[in-house]
C-alpha positions as CSV (number, residue, x, y, z in Angstrom):
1,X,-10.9,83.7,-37.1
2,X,-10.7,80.6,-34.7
3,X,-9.9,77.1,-36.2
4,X,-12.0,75.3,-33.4
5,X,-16.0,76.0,-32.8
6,X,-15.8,74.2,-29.7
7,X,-14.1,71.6,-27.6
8,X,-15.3,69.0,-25.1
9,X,-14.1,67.1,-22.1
10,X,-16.2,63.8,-20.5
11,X,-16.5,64.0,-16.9
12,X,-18.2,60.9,-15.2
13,X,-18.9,63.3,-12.1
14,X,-20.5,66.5,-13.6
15,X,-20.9,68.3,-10.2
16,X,-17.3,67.9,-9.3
17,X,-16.6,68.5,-12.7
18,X,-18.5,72.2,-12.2
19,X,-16.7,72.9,-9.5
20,X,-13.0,72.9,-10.9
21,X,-14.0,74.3,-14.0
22,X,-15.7,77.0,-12.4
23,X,-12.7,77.4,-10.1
24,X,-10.0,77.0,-13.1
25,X,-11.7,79.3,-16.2
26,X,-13.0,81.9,-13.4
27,X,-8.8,82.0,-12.6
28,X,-8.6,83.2,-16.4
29,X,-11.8,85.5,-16.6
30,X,-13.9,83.3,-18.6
31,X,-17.6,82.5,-17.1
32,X,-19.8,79.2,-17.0
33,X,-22.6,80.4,-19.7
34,X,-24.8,77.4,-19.2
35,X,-25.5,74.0,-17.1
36,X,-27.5,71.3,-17.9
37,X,-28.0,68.0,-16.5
38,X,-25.6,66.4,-18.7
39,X,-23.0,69.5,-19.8
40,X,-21.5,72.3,-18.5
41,X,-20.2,75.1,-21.1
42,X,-17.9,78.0,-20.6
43,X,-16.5,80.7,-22.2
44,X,-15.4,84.6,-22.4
45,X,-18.5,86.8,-21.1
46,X,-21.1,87.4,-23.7
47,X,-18.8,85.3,-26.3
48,X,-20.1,81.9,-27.6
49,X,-19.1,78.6,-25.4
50,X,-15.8,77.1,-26.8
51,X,-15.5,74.7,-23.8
52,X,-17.9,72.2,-23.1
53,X,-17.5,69.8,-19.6
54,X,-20.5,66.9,-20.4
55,X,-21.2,63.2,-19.5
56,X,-20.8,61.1,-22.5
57,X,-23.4,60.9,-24.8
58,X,-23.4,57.0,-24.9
59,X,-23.9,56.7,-21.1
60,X,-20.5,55.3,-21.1
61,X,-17.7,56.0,-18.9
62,X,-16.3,59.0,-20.0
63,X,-11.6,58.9,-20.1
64,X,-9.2,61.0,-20.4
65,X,-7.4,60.6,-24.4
66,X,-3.9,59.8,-24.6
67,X,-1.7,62.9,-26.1
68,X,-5.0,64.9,-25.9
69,X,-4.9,68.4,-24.3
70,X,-6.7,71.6,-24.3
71,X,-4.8,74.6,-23.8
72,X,-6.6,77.9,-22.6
73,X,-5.5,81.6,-23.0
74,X,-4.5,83.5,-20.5
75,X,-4.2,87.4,-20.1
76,X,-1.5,87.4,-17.9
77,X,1.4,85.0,-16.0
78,X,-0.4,85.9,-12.9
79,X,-3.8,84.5,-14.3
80,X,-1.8,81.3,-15.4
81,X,-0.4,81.1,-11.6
82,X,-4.1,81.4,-10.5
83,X,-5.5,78.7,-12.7
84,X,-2.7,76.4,-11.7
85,X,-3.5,76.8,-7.8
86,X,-6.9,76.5,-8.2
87,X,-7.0,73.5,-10.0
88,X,-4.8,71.8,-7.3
89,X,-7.1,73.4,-4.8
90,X,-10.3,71.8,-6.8
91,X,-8.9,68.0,-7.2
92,X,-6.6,68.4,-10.3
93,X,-2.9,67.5,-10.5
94,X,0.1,68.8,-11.6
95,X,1.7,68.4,-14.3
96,X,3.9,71.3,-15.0
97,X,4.3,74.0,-12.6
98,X,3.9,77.5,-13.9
99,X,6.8,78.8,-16.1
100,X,8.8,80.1,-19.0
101,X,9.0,76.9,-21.9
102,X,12.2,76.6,-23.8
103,X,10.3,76.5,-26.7
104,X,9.0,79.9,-27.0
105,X,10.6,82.6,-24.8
106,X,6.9,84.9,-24.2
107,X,5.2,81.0,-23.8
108,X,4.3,81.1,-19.7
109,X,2.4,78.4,-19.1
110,X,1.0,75.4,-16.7
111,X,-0.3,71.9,-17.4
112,X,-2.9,69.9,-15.1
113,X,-5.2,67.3,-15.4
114,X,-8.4,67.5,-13.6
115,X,-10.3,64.9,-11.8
116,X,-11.8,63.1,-14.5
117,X,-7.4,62.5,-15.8
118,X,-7.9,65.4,-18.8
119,X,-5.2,67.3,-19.2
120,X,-5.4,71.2,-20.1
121,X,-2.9,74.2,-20.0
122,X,-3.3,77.6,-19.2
123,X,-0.7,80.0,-21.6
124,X,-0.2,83.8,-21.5
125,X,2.1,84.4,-25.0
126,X,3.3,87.9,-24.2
127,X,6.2,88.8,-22.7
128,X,5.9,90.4,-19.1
């Protein structure tokens, strides 16, 4: 069983917002499952929405937390290579290119933060 039910991120430009995370979570095989006109949701197909993309609740401007980060599975270390490149291609910026970490010899991963400044990871944890 999964610790988390869901996570979310505050954009203060939901359409742009949409647009990466369609382009970054499609990269991995998970789908948007719903759009309103304050939150965006994704997840795997026909699996509830673990990852929710909304403007703040409070109307105020939504930031990016400091030492916060979501990390999202990936199936392969091509798929992490694929959500790295298209969340440069959709606004985001790098910050750690696609690799092997010290820490865990099967850990491939990639670090970004999107246009609103939060930062997520993509990981595949098998070996290859």
């Amino acid at each position: 069983m999964s610790m988390l039910s869901y996570v979310t991120l505050g954009t203060n430009d939901l359409s742009r917002a949409t647009a990466f995370y369609d382009a970054v979570t499609g990269a991995l095989g998970y789908v948007r499952s719903y759009r309103g006109d304050s939150e965006v949701a994704y997840g795997a197909p026909g699996k509830f929405s673990s990852l929710w993309v909304v403007s703040p609740f409070n109307e105020a401007a939504a930031s990016a937390g400091n030492g916060t980060m979501v990390t999202l599975i990936a199936r392969s270390r091509a798929a992490v290579d694929a959500f790295h490149a298209a969340a440069l291609e959709q606004g985001g910026t790098d910050e750690g290119a696609p690799g092997l970490r010290s820490y865990d010899p099967n850990f491939y991963g990639a670090y970004v933060r999107d246009p609103d400044g939060n930062k997520l990871a993509a990981a595949c944890l098998k070996p290859e």
